[in-house]
N, C-alpha and C positions, 0 to 999 in steps of 0.2 A: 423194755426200755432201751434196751443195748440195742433192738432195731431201732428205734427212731435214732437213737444216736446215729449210725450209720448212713441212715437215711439222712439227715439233718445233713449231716457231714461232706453228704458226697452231692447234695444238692444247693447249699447254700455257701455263698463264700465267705472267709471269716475275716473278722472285725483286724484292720491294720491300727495305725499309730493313726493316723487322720488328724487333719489339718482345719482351719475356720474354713467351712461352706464356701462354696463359691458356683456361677452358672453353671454348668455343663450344656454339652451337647444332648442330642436325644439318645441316651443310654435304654439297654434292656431291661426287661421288667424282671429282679428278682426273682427268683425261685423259694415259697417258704412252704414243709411242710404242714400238711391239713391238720396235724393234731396239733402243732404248736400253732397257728392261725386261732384254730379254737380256742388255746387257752389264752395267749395274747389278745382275742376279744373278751373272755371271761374275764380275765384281768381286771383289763381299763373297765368293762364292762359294769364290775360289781358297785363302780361310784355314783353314776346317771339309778343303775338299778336300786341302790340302797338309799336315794335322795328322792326321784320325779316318780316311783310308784307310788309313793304316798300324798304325794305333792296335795291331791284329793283331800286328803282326810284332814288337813293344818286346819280350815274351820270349824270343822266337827270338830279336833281336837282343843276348841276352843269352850265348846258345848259340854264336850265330855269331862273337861277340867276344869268348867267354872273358871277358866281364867280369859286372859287378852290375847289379842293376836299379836303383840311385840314379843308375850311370853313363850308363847307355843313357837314361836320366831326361834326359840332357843334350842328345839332340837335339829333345826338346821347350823343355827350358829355353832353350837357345843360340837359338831359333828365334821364342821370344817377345821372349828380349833385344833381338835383333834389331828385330825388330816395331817393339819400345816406342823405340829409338834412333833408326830412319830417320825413324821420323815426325816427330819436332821440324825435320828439315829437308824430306822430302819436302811436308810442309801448304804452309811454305812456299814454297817450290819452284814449287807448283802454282798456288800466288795469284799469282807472277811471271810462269811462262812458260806458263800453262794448264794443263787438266786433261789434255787430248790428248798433247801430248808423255810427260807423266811417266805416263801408264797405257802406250804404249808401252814407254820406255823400262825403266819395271820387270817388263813380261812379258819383256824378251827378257832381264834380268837372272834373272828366273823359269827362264824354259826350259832358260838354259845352266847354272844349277845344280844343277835336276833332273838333268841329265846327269849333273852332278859325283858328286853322289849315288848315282846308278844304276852307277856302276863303280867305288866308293870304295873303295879296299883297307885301309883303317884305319876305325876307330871313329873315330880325332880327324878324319880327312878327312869322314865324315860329319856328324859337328857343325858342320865349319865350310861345309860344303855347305849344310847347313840354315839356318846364320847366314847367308846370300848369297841363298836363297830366301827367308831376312823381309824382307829389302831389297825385293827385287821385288814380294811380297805386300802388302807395305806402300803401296807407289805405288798399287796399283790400291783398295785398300781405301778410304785415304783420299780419293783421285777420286773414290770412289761418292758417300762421306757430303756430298764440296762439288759435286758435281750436284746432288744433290739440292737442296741450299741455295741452289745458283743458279737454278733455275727455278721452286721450289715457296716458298708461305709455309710457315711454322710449321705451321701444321695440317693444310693438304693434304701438307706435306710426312712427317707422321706418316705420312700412310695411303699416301703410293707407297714408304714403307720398308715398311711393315707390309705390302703389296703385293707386294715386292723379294723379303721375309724369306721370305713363303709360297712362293715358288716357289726360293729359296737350299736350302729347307730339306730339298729331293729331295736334294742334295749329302749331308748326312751321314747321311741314311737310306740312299740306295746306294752309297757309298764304304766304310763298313765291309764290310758283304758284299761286293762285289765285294776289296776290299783282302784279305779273311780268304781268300776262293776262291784268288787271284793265288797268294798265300803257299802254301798247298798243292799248287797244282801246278806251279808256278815260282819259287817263293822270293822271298825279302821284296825284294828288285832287282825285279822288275816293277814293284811296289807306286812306284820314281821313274823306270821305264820309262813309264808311263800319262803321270806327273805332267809326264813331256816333252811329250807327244802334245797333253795338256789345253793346256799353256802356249802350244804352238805353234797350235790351232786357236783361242784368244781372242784369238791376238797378230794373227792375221788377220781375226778379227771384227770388232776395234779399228780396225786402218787401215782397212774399208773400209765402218764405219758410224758411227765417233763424232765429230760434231760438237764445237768449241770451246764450252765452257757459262759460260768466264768470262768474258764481256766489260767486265771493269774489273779487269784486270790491274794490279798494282803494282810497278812498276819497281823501289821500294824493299825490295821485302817479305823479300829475300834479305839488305838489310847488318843490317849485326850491331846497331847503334844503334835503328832501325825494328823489326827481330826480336823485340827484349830489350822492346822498349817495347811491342809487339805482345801479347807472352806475359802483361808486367806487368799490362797493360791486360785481360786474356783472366782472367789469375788473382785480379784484386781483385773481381768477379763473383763475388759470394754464389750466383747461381742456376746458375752454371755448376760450381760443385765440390757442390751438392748434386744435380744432377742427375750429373753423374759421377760420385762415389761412387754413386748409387746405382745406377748402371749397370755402376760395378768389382765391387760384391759380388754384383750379381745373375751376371756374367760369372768371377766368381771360386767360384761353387757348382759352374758348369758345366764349368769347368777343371779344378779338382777331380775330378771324377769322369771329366774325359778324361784326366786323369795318371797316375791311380790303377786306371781301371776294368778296362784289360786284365789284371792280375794279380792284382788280385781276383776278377774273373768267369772266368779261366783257372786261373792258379794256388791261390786260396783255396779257390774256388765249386768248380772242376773240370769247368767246361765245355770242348768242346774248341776249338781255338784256330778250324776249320772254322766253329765255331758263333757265334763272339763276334760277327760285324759282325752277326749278325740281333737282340742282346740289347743292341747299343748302336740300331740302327736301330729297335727299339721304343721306347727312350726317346724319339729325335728325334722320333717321333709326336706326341709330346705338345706339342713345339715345332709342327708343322705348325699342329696346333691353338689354338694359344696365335695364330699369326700371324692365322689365320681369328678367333677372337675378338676380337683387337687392331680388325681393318677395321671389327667388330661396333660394338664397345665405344666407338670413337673420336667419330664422327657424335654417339652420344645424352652418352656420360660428360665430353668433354671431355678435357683430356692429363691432367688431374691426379686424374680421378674414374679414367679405367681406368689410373693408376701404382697408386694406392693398392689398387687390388683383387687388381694383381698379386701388390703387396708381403704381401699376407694369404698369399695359398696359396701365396709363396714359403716365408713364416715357418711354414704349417701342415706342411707337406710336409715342409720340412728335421726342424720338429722328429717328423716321425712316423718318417722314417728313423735318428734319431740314439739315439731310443726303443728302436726295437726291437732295435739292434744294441748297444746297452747293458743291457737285458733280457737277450742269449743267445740273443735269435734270428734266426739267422744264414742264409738264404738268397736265393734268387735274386728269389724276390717280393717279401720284403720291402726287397731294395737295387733294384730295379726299378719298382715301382707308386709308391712317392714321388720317387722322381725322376723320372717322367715330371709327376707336379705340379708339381715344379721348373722341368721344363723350359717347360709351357706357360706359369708367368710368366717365363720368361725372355724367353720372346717379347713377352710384353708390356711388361714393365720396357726391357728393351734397344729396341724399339721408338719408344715414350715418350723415354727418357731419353738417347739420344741427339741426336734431334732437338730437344729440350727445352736442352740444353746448347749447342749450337751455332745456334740459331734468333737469338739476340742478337746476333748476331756477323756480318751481312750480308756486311760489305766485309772479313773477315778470317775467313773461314771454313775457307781451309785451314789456317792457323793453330789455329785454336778446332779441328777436328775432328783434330789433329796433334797437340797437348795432351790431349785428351781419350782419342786414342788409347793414347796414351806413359801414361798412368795406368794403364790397363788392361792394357797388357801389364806395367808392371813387377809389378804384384799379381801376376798371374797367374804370371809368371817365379817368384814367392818363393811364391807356395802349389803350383805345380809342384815346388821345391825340399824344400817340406815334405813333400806327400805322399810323394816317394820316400824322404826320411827315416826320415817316419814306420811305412813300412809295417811290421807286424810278423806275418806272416803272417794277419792278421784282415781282418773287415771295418771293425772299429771305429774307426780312426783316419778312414779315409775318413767314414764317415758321419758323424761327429760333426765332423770339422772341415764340412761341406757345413750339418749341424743349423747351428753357431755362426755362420755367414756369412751363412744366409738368417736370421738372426734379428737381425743386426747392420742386415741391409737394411729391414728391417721396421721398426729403430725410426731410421733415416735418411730416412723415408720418412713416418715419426709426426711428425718435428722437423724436420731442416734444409727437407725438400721442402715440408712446411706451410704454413713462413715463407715460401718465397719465394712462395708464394698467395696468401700473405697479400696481403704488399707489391704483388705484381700486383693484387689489386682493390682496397689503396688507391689503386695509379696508375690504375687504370681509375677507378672515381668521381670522384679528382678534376677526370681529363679530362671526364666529365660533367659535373660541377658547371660547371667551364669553359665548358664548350662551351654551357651553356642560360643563364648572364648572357652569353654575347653573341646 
């Protein structure tokens, strides 16, 4: 480990005070080493892989429980709640006693609940299985987002996410297929037979490559007085709830259609259950994509020229799927090829707008990335909640709630993200004007 630190050290630059985002010129491409690349994909990786492998089996799990598909809806939902709850303390957590302990400690909270899961004899034992695997998803999630924070600025830190993202993004292109296979010929139980296996080879990748990345650890950052103040401090930040909204609705179009899609495209569409991880893994293509343009885009546009580009073909895409499924015409092309546009600004908005929210926030980053998270899983928990609602044997509910979302992104992205561009290159000139009378 003392080599990777070394290495770490003498090739990546480290994390200053940093200031709200602003363009840049075209900067060099980061340097990050190959072992932390790996587990910074592992990371992020473990939330797409412990949600869209199974995505498959939410039918069957309707079959297998004798119950509804609002209900089975609930081990997505309980799994986001989750999500959105540990993070208010794990950010924390991680600013006090490092990032290394708590990715540890939430893989093996991970591992043993994938268990739970994989021999659950009730529907409610699997929800609450899944509520104990956000906990541990969580630790490592938010670890990723305050590594990064700790060793990269603002802008190079855009591009070892947008770096991170293009190689995450293998994850939910082969976890549906591989999950849809499992379910066919060993039933939806394998689907957190895997999830065991995955948890336990990262939880050894962890002890025996990840260096500590916080070196200003705050003794305080866990009492309750410093927390509240922390948050306070984190949520009077105009740039930090407009880059988060715009990063909940671009993450709440894609939710949507992970909540929704297996029974539209099985039961609406009529595909078979065999075939759905290759009709969701086409989609994620378009994210692949989206993260390769993000690397593109970032160097010449700046964070706020490729947000804005995203947020267009977010808003074009939604509305061409919400069209056509309003029109009456109802198939697999047309709920398919605008969501793959979806997807590739997702990569780029999420890419952006993460890092954009929590770049302000140097010495309370796991805070800021633990807030930021908890936004995003509660949306996502209540438009999970809707969609199983809502389904009425159509496409239509889905597509139109996904149309309204990315159009709501589009115009947060017109106004609150503007402003805060503004306000950055009034703070930048002035600093100029400053800086040339002395």
């Amino acid at each position: 480990m003392k080599n990777l630190e070394q290495q770490a050290a003498a090739s990546e630059p480290a994390a200053g005070v940093g200031a709200a985002p602003a363009a840049a010129p075209r900067a060099a491409t980061p340097v990050i080493a190959p072992s932390l690349l790996f587990l910074l994909v592992a990371f992020i990786g473990m939330q797409p892989f412990s949600t869209d492998m199974y995505l498959a089996t939410l039918p069957a799990l309707t079959d297998a429980f004798a119950t509804t598909p609002a209900a089975v809806q609930m081990t997505l939902t309980a799994f986001m709640i989750g999500f959105a709850g540990a993070q208010l303390i794990a950010g924390p957590l991680s600013d006090r006693f490092g990032r290394r302990p708590m990715a540890l400690g939430g893989l093996v909270l991970y591992t043993s609940a994938s268990l739970a899961g994989a021999l659950a004899p009730t529907l409610g034992v699997l929800v609450f299985a899944r509520l104990v695997q956000a906990f541990g998803v969580c630790c490592t999630v938010v670890c990723s987002r305050a590594i990064v924070r700790d060793r990269y600025e603002v802008p190079a830190g855009a591009q070892v996410m947008a770096r991170t993202m293009t190689w995450m993004s293998l994850v939910p292109i082969v976890g549906p297929i591989f999950g849809a296979i499992l379910l066919a010929l060993l039933g939806w139980r394998s689907n957190f037979a895997v999830m065991v296996t995955g948890g336990a080879i990262v939880l050894a990748a962890t002890w025996r490559w990840l260096p500590e990345t916080n070196m200003a650890r705050d003794p305080h950052a866990t009492d309750l007085g410093p927390l509240v103040r922390n948050y306070l401090h984190i949520g009077r930040s105009g740039a930090f709830w407009a880059f988060t909204l715009m990063a909940t609705l671009s993450y709440g179009a894609l939710f949507s259609f992970i909540s929704g899609s297996s029974f539209v495209v099985i039961r609406v569409l009529g595909i078979p259950s065999q075939y759905f991880g290759f009709t969701f893994a086409f989609i994620v293509c378009g994210y692949l994509v989206g993260t390769w343009i993000t690397r593109w885009m970032l160097p010449i546009l700046g964070l706020y020229g490729t947000l804005y580009r995203g947020a267009a073909l977010s808003c074009a895409s939604g509305a061409i799927m919400a069209g056509f499924a309003l029109a009456g015409i109802h198939s697999l092309a047309t709920l398919l090829l605008p969501m793959v546009g979806v997807m590739v600004a997702h990569a780029i908005l999420q890419s952006c707008a993460q890092v954009g929210a929590v770049g302000p926030f140097p010495r309370n980053a796991g805070a800021a990335v633990a807030l930021f998270g908890f936004v995003l899983s509660v949306a996502a928990a209540l438009i999970g909640t809707w969609i199983g609602a809502s389904h009425d044997g159509t496409v239509v509910p889905l597509a139109v709630t996904i149309g309204v979302i990315t159009l709501c992104a589009a115009l947060v992205a017109a106004t609150l993200v503007r402003r805060t561009e503004l306000r950055d290159d009034d703070v930048a000139a002035a600093r100029d004007k400053a800086a040339g009378r002395r």
